[in-house]
C-alpha positions as YAML, in Angstrom:
chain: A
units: angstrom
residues:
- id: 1
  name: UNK
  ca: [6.43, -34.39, -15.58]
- id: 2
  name: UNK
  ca: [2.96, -36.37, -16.03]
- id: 3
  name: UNK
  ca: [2.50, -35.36, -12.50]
- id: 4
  name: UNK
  ca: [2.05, -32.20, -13.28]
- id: 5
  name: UNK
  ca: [1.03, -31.90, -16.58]
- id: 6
  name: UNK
  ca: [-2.14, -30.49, -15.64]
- id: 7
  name: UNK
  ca: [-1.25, -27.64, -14.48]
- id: 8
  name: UNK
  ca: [0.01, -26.31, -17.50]
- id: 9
  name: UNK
  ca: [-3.54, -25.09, -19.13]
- id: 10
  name: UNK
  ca: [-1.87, -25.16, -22.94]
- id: 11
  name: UNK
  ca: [0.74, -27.73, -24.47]
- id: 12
  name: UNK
  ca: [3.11, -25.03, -25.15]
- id: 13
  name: UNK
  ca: [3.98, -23.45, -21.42]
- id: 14
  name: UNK
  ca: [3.76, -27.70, -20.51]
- id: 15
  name: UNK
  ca: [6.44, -28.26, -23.21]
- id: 16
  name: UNK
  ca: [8.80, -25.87, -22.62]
- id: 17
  name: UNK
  ca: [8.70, -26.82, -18.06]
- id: 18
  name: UNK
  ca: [9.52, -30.40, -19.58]
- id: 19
  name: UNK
  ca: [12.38, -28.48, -21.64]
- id: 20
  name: UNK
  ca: [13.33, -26.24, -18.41]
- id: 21
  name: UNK
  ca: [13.30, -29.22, -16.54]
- id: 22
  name: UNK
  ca: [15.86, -31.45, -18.73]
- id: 23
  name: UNK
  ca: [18.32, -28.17, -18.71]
- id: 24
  name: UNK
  ca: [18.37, -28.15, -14.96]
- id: 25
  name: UNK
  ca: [19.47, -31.78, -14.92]
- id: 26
  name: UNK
  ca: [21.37, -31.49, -18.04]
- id: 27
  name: UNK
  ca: [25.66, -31.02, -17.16]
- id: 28
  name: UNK
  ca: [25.83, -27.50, -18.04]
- id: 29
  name: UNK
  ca: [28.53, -24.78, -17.23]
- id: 30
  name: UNK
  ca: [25.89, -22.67, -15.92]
- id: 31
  name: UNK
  ca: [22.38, -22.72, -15.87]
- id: 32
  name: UNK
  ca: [20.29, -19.63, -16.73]
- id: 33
  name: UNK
  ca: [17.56, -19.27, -19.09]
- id: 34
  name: UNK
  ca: [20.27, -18.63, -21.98]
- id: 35
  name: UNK
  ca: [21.90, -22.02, -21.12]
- id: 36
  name: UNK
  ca: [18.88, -23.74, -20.54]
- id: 37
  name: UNK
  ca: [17.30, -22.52, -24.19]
- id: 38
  name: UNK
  ca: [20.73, -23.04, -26.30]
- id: 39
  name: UNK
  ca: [19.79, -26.76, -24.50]
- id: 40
  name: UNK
  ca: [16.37, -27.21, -25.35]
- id: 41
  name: UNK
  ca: [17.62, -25.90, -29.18]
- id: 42
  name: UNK
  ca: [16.22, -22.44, -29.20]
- id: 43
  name: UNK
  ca: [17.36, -19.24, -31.05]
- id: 44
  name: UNK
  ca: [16.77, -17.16, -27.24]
- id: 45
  name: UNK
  ca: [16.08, -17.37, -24.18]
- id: 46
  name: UNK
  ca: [12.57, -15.73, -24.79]
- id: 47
  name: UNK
  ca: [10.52, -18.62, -24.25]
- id: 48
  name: UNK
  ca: [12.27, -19.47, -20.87]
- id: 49
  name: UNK
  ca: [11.61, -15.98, -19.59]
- id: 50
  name: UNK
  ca: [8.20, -16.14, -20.42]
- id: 51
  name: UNK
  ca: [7.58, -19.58, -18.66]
- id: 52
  name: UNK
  ca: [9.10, -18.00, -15.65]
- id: 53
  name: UNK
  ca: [7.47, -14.72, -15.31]
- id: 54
  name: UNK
  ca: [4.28, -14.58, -18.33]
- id: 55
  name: UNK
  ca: [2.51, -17.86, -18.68]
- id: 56
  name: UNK
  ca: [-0.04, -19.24, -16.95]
- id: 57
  name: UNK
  ca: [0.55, -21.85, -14.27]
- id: 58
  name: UNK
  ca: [0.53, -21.92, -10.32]
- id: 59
  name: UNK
  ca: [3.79, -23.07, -9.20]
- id: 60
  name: UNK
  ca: [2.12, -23.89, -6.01]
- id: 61
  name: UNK
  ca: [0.34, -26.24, -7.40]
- id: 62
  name: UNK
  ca: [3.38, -27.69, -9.01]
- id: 63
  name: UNK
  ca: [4.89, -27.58, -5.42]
- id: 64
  name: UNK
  ca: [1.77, -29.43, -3.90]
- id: 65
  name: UNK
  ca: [2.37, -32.27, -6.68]
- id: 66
  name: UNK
  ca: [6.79, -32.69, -5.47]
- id: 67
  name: UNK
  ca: [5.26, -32.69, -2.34]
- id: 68
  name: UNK
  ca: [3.19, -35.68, -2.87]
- id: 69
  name: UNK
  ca: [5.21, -37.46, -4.67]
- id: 70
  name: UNK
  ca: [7.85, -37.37, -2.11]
- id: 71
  name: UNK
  ca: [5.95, -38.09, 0.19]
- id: 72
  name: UNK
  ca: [4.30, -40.91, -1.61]
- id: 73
  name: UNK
  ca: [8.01, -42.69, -2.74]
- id: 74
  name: UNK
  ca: [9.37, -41.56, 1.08]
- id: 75
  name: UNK
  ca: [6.89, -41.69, 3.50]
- id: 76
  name: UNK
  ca: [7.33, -43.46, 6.63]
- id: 77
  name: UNK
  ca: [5.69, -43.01, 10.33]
- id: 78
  name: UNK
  ca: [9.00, -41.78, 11.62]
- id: 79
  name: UNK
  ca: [9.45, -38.94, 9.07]
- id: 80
  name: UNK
  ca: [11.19, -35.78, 10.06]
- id: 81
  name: UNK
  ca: [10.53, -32.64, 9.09]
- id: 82
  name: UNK
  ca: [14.25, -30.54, 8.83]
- id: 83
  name: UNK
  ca: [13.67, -26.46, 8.71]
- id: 84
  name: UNK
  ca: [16.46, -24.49, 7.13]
- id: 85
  name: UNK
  ca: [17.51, -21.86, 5.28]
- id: 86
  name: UNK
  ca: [20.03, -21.03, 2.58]
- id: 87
  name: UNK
  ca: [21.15, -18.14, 0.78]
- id: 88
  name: UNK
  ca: [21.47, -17.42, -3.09]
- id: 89
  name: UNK
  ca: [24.99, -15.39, -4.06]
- id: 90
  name: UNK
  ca: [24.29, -12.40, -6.75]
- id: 91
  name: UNK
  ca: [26.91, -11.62, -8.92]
- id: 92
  name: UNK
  ca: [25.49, -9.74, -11.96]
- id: 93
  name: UNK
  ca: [23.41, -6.24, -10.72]
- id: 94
  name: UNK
  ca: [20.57, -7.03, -13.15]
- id: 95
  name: UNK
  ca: [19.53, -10.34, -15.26]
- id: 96
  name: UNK
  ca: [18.02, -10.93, -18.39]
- id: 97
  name: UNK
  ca: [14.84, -9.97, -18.87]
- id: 98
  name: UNK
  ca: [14.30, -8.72, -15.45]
- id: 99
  name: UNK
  ca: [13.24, -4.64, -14.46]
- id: 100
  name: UNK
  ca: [14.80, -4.45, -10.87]
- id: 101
  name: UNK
  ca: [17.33, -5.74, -8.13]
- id: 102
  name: UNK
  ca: [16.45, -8.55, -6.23]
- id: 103
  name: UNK
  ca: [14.76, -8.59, -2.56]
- id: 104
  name: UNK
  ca: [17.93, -8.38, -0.23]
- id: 105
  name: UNK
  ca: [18.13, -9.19, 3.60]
- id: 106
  name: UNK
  ca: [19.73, -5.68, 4.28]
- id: 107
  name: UNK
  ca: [21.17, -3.32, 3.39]
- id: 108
  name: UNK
  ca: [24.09, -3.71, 0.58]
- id: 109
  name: UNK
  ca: [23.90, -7.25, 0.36]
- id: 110
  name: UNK
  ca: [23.21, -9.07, -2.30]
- id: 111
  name: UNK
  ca: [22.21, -12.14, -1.26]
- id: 112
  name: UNK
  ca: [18.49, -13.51, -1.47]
- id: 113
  name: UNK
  ca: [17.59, -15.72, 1.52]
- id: 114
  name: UNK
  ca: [15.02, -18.74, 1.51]
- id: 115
  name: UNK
  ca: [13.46, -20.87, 3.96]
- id: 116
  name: UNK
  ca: [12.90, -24.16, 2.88]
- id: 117
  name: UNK
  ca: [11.00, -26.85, 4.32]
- id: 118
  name: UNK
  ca: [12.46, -31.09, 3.88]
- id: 119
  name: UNK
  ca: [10.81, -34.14, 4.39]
- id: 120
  name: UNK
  ca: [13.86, -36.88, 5.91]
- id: 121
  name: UNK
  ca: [12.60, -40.20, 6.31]
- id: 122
  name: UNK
  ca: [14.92, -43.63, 6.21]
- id: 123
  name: UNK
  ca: [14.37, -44.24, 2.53]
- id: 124
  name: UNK
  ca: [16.00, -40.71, 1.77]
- id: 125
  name: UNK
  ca: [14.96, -36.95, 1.81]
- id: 126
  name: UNK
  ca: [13.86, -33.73, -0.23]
- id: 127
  name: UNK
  ca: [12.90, -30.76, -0.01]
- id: 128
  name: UNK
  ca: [8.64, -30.08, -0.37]
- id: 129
  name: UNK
  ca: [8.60, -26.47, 0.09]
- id: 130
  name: UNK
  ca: [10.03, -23.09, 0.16]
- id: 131
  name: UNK
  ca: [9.43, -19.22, 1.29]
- id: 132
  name: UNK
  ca: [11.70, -16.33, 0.35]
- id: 133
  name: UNK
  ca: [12.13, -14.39, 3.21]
- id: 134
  name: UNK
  ca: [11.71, -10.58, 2.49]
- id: 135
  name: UNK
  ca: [12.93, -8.43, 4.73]
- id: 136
  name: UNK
  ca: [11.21, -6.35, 7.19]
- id: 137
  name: UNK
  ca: [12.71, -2.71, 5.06]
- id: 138
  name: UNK
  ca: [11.17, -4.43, 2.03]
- id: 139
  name: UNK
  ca: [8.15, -4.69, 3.47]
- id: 140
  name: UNK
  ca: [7.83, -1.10, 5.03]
- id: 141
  name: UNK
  ca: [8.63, -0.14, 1.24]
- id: 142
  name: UNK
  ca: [5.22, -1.22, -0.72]
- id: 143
  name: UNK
  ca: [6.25, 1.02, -4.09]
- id: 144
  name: UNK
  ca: [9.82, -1.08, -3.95]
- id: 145
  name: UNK
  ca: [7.78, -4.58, -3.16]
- id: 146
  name: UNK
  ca: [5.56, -3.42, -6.06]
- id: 147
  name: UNK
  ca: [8.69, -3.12, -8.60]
- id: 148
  name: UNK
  ca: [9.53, -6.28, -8.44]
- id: 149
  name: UNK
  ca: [5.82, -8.01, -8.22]
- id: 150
  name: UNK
  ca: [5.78, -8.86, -3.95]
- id: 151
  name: UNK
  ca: [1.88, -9.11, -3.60]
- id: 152
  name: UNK
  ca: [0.38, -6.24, -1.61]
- id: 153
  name: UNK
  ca: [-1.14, -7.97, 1.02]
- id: 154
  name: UNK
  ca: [2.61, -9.65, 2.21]
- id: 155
  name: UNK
  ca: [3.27, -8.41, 5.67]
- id: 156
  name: UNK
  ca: [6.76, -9.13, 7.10]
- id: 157
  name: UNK
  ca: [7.38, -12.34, 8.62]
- id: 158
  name: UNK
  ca: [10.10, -13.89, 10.74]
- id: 159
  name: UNK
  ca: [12.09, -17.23, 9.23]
- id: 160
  name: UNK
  ca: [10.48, -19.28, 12.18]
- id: 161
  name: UNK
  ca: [7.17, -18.10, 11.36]
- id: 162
  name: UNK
  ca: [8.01, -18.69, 7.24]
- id: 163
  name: UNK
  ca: [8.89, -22.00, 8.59]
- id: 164
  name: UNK
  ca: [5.30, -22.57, 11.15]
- id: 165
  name: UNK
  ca: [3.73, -21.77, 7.99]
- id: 166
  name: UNK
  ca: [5.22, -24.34, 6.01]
- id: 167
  name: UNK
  ca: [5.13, -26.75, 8.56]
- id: 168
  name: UNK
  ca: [1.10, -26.03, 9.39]
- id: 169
  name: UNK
  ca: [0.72, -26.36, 5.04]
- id: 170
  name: UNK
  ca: [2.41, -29.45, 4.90]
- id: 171
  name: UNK
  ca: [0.62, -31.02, 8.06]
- id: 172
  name: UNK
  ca: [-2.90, -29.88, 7.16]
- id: 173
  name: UNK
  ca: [-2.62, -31.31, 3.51]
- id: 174
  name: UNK
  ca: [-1.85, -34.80, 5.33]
- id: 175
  name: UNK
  ca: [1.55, -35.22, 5.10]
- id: 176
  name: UNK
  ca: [2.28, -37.56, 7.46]
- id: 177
  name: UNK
  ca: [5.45, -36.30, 10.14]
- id: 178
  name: UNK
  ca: [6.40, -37.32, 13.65]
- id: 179
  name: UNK
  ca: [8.99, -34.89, 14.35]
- id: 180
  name: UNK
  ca: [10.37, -31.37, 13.15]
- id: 181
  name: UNK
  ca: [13.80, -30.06, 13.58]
- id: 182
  name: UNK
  ca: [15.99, -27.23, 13.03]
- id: 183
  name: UNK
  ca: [19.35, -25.32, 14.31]
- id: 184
  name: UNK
  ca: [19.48, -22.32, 16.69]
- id: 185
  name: UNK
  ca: [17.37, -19.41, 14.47]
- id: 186
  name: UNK
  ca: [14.47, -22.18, 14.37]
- id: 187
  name: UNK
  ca: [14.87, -23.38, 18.58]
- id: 188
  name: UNK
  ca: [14.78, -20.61, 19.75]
- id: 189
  name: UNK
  ca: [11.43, -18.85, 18.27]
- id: 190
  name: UNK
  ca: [8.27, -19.73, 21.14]
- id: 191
  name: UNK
  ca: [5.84, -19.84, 18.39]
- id: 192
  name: UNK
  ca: [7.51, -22.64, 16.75]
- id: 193
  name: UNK
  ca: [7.44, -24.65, 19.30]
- id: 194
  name: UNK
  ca: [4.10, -24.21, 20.77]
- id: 195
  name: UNK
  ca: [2.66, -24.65, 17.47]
- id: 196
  name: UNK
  ca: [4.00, -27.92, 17.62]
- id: 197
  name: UNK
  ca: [3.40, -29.02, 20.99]
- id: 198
  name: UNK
  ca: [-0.73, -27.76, 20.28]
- id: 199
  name: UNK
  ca: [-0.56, -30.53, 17.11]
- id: 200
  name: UNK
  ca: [1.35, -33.15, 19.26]
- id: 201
  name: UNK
  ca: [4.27, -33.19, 17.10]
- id: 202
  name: UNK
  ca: [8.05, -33.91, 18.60]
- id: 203
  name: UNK
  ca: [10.39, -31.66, 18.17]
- id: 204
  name: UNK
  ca: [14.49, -31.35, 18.09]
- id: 205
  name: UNK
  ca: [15.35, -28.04, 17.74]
- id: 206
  name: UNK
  ca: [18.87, -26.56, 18.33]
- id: 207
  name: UNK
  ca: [18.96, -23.66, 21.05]
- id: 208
  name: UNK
  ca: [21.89, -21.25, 22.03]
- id: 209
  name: UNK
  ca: [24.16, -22.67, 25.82]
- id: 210
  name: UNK
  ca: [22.35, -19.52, 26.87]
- id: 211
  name: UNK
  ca: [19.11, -20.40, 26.23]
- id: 212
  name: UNK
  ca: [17.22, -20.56, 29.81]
- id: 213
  name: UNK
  ca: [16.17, -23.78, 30.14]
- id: 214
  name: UNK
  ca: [12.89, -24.68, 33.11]
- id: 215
  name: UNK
  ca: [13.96, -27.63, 35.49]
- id: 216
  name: UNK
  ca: [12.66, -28.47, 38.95]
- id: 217
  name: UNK
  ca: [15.79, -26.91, 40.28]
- id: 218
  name: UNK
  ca: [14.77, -23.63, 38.78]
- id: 219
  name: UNK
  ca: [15.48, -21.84, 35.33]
- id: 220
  name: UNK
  ca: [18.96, -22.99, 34.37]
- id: 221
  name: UNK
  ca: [21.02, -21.61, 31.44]
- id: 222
  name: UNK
  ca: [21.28, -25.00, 28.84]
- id: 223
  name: UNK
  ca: [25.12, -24.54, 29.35]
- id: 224
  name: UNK
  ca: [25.38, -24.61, 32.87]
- id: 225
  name: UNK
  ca: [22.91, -27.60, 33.03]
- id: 226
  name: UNK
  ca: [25.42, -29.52, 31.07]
- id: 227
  name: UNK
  ca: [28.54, -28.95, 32.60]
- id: 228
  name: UNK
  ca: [26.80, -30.44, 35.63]
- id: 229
  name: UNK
  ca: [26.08, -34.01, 34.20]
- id: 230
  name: UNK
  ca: [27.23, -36.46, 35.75]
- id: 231
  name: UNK
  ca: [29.82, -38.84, 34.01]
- id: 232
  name: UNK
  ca: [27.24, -41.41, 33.56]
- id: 233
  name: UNK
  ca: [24.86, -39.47, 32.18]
- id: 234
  name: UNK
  ca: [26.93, -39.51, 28.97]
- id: 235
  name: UNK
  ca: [26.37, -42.06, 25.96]
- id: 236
  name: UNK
  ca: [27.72, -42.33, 22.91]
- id: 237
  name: UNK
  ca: [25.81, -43.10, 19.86]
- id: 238
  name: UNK
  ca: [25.74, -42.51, 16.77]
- id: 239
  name: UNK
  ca: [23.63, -39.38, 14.61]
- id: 240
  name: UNK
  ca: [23.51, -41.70, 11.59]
- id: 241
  name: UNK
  ca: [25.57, -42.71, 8.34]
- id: 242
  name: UNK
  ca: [27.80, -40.19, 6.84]
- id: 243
  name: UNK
  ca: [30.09, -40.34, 3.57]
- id: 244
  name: UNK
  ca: [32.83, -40.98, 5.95]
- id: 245
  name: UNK
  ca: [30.60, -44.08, 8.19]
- id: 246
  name: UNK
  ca: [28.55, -43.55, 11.52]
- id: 247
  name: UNK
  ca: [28.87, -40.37, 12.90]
- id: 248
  name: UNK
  ca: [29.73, -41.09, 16.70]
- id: 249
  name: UNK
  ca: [29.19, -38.17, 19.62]
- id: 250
  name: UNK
  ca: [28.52, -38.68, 23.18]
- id: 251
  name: UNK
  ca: [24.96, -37.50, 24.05]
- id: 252
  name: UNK
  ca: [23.27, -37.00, 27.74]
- id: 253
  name: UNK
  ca: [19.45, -36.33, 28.00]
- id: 254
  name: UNK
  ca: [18.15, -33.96, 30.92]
- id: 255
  name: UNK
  ca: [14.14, -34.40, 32.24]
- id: 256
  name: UNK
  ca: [12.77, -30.25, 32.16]
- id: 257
  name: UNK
  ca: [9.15, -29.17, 33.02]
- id: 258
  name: UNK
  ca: [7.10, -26.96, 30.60]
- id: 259
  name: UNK
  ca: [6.54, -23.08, 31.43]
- id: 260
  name: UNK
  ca: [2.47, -24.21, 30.88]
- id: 261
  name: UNK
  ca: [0.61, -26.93, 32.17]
- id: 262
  name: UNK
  ca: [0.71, -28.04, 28.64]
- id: 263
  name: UNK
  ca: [1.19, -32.12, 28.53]
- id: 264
  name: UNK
  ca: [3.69, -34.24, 26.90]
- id: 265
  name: UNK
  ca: [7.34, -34.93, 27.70]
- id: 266
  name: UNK
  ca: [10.53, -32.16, 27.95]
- id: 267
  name: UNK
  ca: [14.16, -32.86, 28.03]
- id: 268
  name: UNK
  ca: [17.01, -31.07, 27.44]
- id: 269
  name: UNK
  ca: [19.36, -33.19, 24.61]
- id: 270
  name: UNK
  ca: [23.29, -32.19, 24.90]
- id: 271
  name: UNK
  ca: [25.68, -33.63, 22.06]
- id: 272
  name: UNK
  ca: [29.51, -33.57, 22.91]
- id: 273
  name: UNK
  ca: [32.01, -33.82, 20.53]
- id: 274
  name: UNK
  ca: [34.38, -36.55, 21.13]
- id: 275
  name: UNK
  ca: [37.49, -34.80, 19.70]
- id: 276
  name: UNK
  ca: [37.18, -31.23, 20.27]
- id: 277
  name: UNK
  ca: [34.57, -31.50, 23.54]
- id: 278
  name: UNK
  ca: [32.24, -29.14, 21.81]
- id: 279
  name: UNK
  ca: [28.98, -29.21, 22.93]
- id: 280
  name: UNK
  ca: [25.79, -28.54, 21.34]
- id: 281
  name: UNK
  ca: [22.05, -28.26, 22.78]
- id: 282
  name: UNK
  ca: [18.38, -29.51, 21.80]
- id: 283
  name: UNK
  ca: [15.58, -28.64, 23.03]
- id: 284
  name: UNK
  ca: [12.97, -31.57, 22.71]
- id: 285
  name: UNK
  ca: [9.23, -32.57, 23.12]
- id: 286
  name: UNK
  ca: [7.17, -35.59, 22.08]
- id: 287
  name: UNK
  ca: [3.75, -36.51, 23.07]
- id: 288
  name: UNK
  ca: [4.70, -39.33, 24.85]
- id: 289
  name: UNK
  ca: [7.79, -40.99, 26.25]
- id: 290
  name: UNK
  ca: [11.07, -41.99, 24.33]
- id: 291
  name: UNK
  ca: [14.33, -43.02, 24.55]
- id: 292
  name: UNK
  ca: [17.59, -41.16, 23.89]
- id: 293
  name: UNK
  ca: [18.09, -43.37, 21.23]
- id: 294
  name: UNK
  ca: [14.77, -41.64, 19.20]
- id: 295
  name: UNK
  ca: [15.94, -38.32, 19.92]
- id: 296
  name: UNK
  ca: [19.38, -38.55, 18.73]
- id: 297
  name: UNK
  ca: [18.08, -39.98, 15.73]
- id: 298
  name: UNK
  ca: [15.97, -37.11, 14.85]
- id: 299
  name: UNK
  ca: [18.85, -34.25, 15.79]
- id: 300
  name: UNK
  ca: [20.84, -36.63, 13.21]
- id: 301
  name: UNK
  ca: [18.27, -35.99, 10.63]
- id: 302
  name: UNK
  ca: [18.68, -32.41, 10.36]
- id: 303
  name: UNK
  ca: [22.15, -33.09, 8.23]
- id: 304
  name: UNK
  ca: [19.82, -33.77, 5.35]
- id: 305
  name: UNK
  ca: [18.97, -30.36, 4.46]
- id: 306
  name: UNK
  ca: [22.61, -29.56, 4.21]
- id: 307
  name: UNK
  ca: [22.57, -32.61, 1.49]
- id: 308
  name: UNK
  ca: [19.67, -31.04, -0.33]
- id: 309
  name: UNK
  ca: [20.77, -27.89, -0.52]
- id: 310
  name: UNK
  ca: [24.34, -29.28, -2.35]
- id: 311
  name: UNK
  ca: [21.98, -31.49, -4.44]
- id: 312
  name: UNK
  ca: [20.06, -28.92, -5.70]
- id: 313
  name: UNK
  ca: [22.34, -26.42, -5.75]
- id: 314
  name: UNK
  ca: [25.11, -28.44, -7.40]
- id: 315
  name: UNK
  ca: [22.86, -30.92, -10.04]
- id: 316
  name: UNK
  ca: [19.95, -29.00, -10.58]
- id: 317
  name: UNK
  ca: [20.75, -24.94, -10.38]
- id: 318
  name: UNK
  ca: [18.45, -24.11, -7.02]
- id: 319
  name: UNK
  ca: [21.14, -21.20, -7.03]
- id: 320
  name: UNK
  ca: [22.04, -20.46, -10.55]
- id: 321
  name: UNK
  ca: [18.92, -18.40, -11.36]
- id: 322
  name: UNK
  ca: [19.26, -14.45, -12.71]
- id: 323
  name: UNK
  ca: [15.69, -13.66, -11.28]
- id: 324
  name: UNK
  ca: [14.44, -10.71, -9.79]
- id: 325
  name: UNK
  ca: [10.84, -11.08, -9.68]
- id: 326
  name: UNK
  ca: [8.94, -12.53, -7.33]
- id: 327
  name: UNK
  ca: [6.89, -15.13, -9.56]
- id: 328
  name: UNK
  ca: [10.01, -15.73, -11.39]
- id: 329
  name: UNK
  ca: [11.95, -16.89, -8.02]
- id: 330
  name: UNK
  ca: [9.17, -19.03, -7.01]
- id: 331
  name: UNK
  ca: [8.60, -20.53, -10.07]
- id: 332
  name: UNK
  ca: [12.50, -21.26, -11.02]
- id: 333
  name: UNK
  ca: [12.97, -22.62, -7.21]
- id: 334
  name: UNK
  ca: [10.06, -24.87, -7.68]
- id: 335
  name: UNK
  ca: [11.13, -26.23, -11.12]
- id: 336
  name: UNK
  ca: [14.56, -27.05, -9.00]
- id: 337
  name: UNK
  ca: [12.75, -28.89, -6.74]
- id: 338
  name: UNK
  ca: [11.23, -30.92, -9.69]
- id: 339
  name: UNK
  ca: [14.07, -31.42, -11.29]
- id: 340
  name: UNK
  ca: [15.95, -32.68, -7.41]
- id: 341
  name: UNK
  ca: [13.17, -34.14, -6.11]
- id: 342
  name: UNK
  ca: [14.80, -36.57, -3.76]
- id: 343
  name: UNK
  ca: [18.32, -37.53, -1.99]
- id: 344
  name: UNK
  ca: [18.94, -41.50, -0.84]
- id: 345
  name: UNK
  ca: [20.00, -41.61, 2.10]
- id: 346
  name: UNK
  ca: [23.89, -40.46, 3.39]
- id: 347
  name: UNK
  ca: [25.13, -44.20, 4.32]
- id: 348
  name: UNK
  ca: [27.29, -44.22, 0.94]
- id: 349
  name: UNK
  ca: [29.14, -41.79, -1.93]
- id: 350
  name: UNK
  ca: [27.77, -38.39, -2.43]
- id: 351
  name: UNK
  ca: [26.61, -36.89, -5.62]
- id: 352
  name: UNK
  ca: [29.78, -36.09, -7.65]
- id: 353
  name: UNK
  ca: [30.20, -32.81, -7.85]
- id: 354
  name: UNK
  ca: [30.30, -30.68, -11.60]
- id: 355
  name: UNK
  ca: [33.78, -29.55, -12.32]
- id: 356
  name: UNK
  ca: [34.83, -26.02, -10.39]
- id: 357
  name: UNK
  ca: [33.70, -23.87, -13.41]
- id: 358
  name: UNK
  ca: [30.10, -24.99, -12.91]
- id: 359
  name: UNK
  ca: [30.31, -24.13, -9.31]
...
């Protein structure tokens, strides 16, 4: 909280985050802004609402600060950075002290969507950053944006470009990040990618067995190419430390060119599961030359921002809120983040988990 202390211009909106902060940690039923007050020992939840949607502070600001100090307490050379996104459950039609529904992915849903951006590095992981995705009807809609305070000048924008942006934010403000990963929605976006390859940044991303993949041979579904590995091809290693021990799958890396002249290094990564057979495809790029071992390391890091989402979700509310508004989202999501700033890494226990009627 002395962190970022200064970006509360008066001692009473600084107060009452502190307040906010302690109920999102604190082992509550539920936590809303009713919740939270009856916590902090107030009559309402008045004050609460008002930090969230009235007073003056820039929860990016407070965002750049987590950042930092994760960053700071985390940071390592061979930091990943995981790209995901997880959705929000709305049960009640309207919350307190909000004036309309809630941005929806379509149509009769009611379900808010976020992409959020996590920095995984051996000595743990959490997340830095977030975007709420609005969808493209939202967008098209700029009376409906305006009911619930989306700024005018937000134009609709993919979750792979949400998550370039974050990525580009987070690079440019020196975070320091050898590789970026991310499942299927994230692999197969072009942007992405060549954003990454322009920086010089590796990649991992998760792609579709139909995703056409460029080898000398020809363009080769990634499917097909792996069926046709050799037996020897095949090693098994391990994606890291899970609750249960090492997490063992048999892995087989493929050399493919680039549809550019652009430099660096291309291959194909295939996972296999050693019970079922499943398989599961990467595409991958790093400046230079590495070994299977580094690249099964980084797909292995992308499990992390399944364990921040339960962190946050489960210890400190990420998905409790009973906002509508668009300040109000960003500002409860990055108190979350505050209040969850960081996850050790998965080679023991996990959190405990609040009893069922808190989930």
């Amino acid at each position: 909280m002395g962190k970022v202390a200064a970006r509360f211009a008066r001692v009473e909106p600084r107060r009452r985050a502190r307040a906010f902060v302690q109920g999102l940690l604190a082992d509550l039923p539920r936590k809303n802004c009713w919740t939270i007050a009856e916590h902090a020992g107030n009559a309402g939840p008045a004050g609460m609402q008002h930090l969230l949607s009235r007073a003056r502070w820039d929860a990016d600001r407070v965002r750049d600060d987590v950042r930092d100090f994760v960053v700071e307490h985390l940071g390592d050379e061979d930091a990943v950075l995981v790209v995901d996104d997880t959705g929000d459950l709305k049960k009640a039609p309207r919350a307190s002290g909000s004036s309309a529904s809630t941005p929806e992915p379509r149509a009769g849903s009611r379900t808010q969507v976020a992409v959020y951006l996590v920095y995984a590095s051996a000595a743990g992981h959490a997340a830095i950053d977030r975007r709420l995705y609005i969808p493209r009807s939202w967008t098209q809609d700029p009376q409906r944006c305006r009911s619930v305070g989306i700024p005018d000048d937000l134009r609709f924008a993919t979750k792979p470009a949400l998550a370039t942006e974050m990525i580009a934010q987070a690079l440019d403000a020196g975070v320091r990040a050898r590789w970026v990963t991310g499942d299927e929605v994230y692999g197969g976006d072009p942007h992405l990618s060549a954003d990454l390859e322009q920086r010089q940044i590796g990649y991992v991303l998760a792609i579709s067995r139909k995703r056409p993949v460029p080898t000398h041979a020809g363009i080769i579904p990634a499917g097909v190419l792996a069926h046709s590995l050799p037996k020897k091809a095949w090693q098994r290693l391990s994606a890291g430390a899970g609750a249960k021990g090492h997490r063992f799958y048999d892995w087989a890396q493929v050399e493919i060119t680039s549809p550019s002249d652009a430099s660096g290094h291309r291959w194909l990564l295939v996972r296999r599961n050693r019970r079922t057979g499943e398989l599961a495809y990467y595409r991958c790029y790093s400046p230079r030359p590495v070994p299977l071992t580094a690249l099964v390391k980084v797909a292995g890091r992308r499990w992390t921002v399944e364990e921040t989402f339960q962190a946050a979700k489960s210890l400190a509310g990420l998905d409790e809120h009973q906002v509508r508004r668009w300040v109000s989202w960003h500002r409860w999501t990055t108190l979350a983040m505050l209040a969850r700033p960081s996850q050790p890494p998965s080679n023991g226990p996990r959190p405990p988990r609040p009893p069922s009627s808190a989930r």
